[in-house]
N, C-alpha and C positions, 0 to 999 in steps of 0.2 A: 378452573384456573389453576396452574402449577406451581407450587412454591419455585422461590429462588436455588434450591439444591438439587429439583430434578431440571431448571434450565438449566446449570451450572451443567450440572452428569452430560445435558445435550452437547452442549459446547465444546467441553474436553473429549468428548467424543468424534466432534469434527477436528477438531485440533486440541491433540496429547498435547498436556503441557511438558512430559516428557521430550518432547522430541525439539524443543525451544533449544538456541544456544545456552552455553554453560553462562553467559555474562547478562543473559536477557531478565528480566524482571516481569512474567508473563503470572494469569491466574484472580482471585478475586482480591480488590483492593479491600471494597465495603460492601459493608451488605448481612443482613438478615438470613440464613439458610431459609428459613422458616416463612418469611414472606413472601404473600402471593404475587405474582408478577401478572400485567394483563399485558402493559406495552412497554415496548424496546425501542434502545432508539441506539443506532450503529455510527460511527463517527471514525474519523481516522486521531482525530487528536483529543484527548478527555482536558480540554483547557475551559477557562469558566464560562465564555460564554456557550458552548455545549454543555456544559451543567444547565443555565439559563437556558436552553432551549429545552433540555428534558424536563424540568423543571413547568414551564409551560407547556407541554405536550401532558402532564402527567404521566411521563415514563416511570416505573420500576425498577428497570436497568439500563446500565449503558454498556454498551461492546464499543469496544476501542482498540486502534491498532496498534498506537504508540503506548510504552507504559508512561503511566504517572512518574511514578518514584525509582527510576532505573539504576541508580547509584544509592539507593537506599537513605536514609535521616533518622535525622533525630527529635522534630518537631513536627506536628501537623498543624502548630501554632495556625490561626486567622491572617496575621500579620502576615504569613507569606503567601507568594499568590496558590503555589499548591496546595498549602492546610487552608484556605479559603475554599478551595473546591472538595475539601474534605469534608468541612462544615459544612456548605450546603447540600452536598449530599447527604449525609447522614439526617439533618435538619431533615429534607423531605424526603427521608425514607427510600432514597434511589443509591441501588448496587451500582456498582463499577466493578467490570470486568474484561481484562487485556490479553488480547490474541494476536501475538506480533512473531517473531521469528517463527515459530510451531502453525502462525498460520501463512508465513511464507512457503513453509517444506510441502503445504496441505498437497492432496490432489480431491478438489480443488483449492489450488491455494493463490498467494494475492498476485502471485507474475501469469494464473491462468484470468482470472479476473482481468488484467491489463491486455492479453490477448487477445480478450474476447470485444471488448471496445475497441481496438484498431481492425477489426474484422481478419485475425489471422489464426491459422489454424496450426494448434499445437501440435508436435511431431515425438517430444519426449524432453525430459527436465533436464535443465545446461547442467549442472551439478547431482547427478544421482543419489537419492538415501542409497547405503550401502543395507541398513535393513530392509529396503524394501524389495522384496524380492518381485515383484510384477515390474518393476522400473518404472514408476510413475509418479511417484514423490517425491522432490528436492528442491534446490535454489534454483529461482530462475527458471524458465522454456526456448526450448529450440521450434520455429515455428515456419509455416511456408506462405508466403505471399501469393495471393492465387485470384486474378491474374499480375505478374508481376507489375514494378512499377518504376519510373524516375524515384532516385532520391527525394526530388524535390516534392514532387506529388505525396509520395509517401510522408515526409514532412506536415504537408497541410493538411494529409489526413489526418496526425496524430496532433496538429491545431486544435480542429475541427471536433476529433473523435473523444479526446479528453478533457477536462472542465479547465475554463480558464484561469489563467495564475497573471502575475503580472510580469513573470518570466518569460512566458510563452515557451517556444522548441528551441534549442540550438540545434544547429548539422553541422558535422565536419564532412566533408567526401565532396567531391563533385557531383552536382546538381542533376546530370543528369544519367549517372552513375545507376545502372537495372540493379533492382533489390528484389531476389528472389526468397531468399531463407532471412530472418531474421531470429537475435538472440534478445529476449526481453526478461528482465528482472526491476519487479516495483521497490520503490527505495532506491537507495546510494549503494550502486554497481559496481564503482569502479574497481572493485577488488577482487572482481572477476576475468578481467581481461584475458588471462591466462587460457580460461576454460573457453572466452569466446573464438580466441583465435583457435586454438585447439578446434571447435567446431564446424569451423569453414563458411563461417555464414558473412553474408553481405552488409546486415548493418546489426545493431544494437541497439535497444532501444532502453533507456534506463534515469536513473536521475541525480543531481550530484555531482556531474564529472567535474574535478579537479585538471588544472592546467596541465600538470605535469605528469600522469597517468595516462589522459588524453592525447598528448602531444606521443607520448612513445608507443601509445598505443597508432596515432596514426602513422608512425616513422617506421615500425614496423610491416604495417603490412593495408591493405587497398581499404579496412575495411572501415566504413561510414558510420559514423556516430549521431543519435539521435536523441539531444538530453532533453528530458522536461521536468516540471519543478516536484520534490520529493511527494507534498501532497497529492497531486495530479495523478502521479502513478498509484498510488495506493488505494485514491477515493474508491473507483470502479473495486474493489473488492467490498465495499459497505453494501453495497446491492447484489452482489454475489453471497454475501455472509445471510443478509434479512433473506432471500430467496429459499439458503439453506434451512435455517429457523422456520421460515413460512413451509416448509416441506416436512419437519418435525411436528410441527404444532398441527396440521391438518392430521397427521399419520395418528396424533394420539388425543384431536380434539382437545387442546388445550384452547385454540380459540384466542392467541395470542393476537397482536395488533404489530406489527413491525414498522419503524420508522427509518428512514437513514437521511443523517444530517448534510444540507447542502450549503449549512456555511463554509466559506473559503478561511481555514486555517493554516493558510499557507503563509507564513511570517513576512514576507514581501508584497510591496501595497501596491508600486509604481514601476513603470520604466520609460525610461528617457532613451529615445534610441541616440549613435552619438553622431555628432553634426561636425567633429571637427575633421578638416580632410588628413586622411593618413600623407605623414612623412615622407618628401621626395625625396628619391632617391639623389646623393650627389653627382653631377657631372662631368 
């Protein structure tokens, strides 16, 4: 069994914490170097009740995508709900550790993870690392639809193909609008628009869109927008992350145990679709 400092070494080996944005809060929260770790448990948000699920699993660590403390504090006090989850980790002896922008840039990283659950095949990253001289690391992928499809099909694929929220898909574009190339990035996109059009692709697939980005992104130019809820897009990297571990842990007989959590931490419970009839026009 491998202490917590050669899983650690595995990790930042799949994703430099170097290579995280400068504002990101990535690396180990808590945790023991020195403790032996059997099981893992991957999660996209370390909120309490993923604590409570590692907790009853017996995990030793947790991988997470979002950080904890991304603006930094000054208490891990009980009384708040983050130093609540500091306590009980520490209480049961279970690491926290955060793989968030450095495991967006990965190859693989969390917009190939989201690819690969829509059944599309990667062509090269929307946003290239400038160090990476192969061209296969960065924000986001450019990807090809194969065999092409309606918007709208394409939509209920990505229904279908990703975990549900209570958001479900929005689409901007016409419905029955051929989508051959798509641009997909997990997480909130919208600040890529630039690089999508730049691209030439048919639709987007992303999460987060704002009214107003949306709106000029589609006044601009043909191209079809496909949002789903931030969680949604990220999960599918938890089972692409355990797969990576589970290929570590075989390679050097550690004998680890991988988990990935299928609570819905997606902060929206409900949706009301709306019943009232749109505005006539006047005559």
């Amino acid at each position: 069994m491998p202490v917590l400092s050669e899983v650690i070494a595995a990790l930042d080996a799949l994703w430099p914490p170097e290579r995280a944005e400068q504002w990101d809060a990535v690396g180990t929260v808590c945790g023991d170097p020195g403790s032996p770790v059997g099981r893992v448990l991957f999660a996209v948000d370390p909120v309490q009740e993923v604590v409570e699920e590692a907790v009853g699993l017996g995990a030793d660590l947790i991988v997470a995508h979002h950080p904890l403390y991304l603006r930094g504090t000054t208490t891990v006090s009980a009384a708040t709900f983050k130093g609540r989850a500091v306590h009980t980790l520490i209480k049961n002896d279970i690491a926290l550790h955060i793989a968030h922008t450095n495991a967006d840039r990965a190859d693989p990283g969390v917009s190939d993870a989201l690819a690969g659950a829509l059944d599309l095949r990667v062509t090269g990253p929307l946003v290239p690392d400038p160090a990476d001289p192969a061209g296969c690391r960065g924000l986001g992928r450019i990807c090809e639809l194969d065999p092409p499809l309606p918007l709208a099909e394409f939509a209920e694929r990505a229904a279908k193909r990703l975990p549900s929220t209570a958001q479900g898909i929005r689409v901007a574009g016409d419905p029955q609008q051929v989508i051959r190339t798509v641009a997909v990035c997990g997480g909130s996109g919208d600040s890529l628009f630039a690089e999508v059009r730049a691209a030439g692709v048919d639709a987007y697939v992303t999460a987060d869109l704002r009214h107003h980005p949306a709106s000029e992104a589609r006044e601009q130019s043909p191209l079809a927008l496909v949002d789903a809820a931030h969680w949604a897009t990220e999960w599918p990297w938890c089972e692409q992350a355990a797969a990576q571990l589970d290929e570590i842990s075989d390679r050097n007989g550690w004998g680890l145990r991988t988990h990935v959590s299928r609570i819905v931490t997606d902060p929206w419970t409900a949706h009301a679709a709306s019943a009232r009839p749109n505005p006539s026009h006047p005559s």
